[in-house]
N, C-alpha and C positions, 0 to 999 in steps of 0.2 A: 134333242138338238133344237136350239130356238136361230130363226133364222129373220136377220133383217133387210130388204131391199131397198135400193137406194138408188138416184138418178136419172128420173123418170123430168120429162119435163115436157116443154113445146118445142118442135123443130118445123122447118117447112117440109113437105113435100121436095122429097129428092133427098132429104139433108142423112144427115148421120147422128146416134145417141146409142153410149154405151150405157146399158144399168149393172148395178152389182151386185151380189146378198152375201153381204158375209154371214158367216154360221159361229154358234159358238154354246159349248155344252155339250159336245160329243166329239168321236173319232170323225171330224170332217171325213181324212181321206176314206174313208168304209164306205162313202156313199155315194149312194148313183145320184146326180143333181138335177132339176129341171126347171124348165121354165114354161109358164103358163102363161094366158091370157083370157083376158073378159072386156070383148067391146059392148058399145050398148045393145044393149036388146040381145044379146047375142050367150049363145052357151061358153063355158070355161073351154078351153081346148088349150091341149098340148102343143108349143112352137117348138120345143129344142131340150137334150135331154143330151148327159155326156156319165160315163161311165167313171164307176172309183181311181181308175187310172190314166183315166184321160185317151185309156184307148179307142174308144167310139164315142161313137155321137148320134145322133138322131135327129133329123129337121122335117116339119111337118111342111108338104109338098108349096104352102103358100108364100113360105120364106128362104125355101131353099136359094143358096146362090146371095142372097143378102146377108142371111143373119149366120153369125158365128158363135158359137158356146164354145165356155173355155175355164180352163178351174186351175186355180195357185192354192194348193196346197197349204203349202208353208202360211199361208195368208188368209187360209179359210173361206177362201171368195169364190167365188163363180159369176162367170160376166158372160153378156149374152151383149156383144157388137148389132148393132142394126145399122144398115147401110142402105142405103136408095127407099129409106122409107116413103111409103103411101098412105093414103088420107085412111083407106080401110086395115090399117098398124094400129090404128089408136085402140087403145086398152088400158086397164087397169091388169099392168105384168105383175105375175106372182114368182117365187121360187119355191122350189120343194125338195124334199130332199126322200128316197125310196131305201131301203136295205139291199135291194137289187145291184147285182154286180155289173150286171150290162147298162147300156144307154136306156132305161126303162120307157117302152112307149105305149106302157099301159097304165093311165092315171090311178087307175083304182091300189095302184101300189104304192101309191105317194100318201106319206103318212104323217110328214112334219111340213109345214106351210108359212112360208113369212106373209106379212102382212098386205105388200102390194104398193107398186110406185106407178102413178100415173103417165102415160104417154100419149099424148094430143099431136096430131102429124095435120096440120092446116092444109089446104087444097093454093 
């Protein structure tokens, strides 16, 4: 599955940015979806992870309550909502996609990777 992310841009502090990745080249719905991140200097870590079915989800303890993961099938997308973003959100967000049935919250099962959309959250 090749997957591409999209929507990344500048927002202030406080604001709101949704990104997307559509997927295409496999059974989208088979797959557990995720979202990553990489600030500067900082290691890759998992924000947000949602299940082939939309039935769970998964948010890493620093986003919870902000950010929302969410997947259209029909559409092959997956969107990760960020809401009250702060200056330390800034990243380069990736998507990934795992064969895992559940909300996958263990990277190392992430095996197809889009390319990454820039997010700048200014003070």
């Amino acid at each position: 599955v090749q997957l591409q992310a999209s929507g990344g841009g500048l927002v202030q502090a406080g604001g709101s940015l949704r990104v997307s990745c559509a997927a295409s080249g496999g059974t989208f719905s088979r797959y557990a979806m995720g979202w990553f991140r990489q600030g500067p200097g900082k290691e890759r870590e998992l924000v947000a992870a949602i299940s082939w079915i939309s039935g769970n989800s998964y948010y890493a303890d620093s986003v919870k309550g902000r950010f929302t993961i969410s997947r259209d099938n029909a559409k092959n997308t997956v969107y990760l909502q960020m809401n009250s973003l702060k200056p330390e959100d800034t990243a380069v967000y990736y998507c990934a996609a795992s064969h895992s049935l559940r909300a996958e919250d263990d990277p190392r099962r992430y095996l197809y990777w889009g390319q990454g959309t820039l997010v700048t959250v200014s003070s």
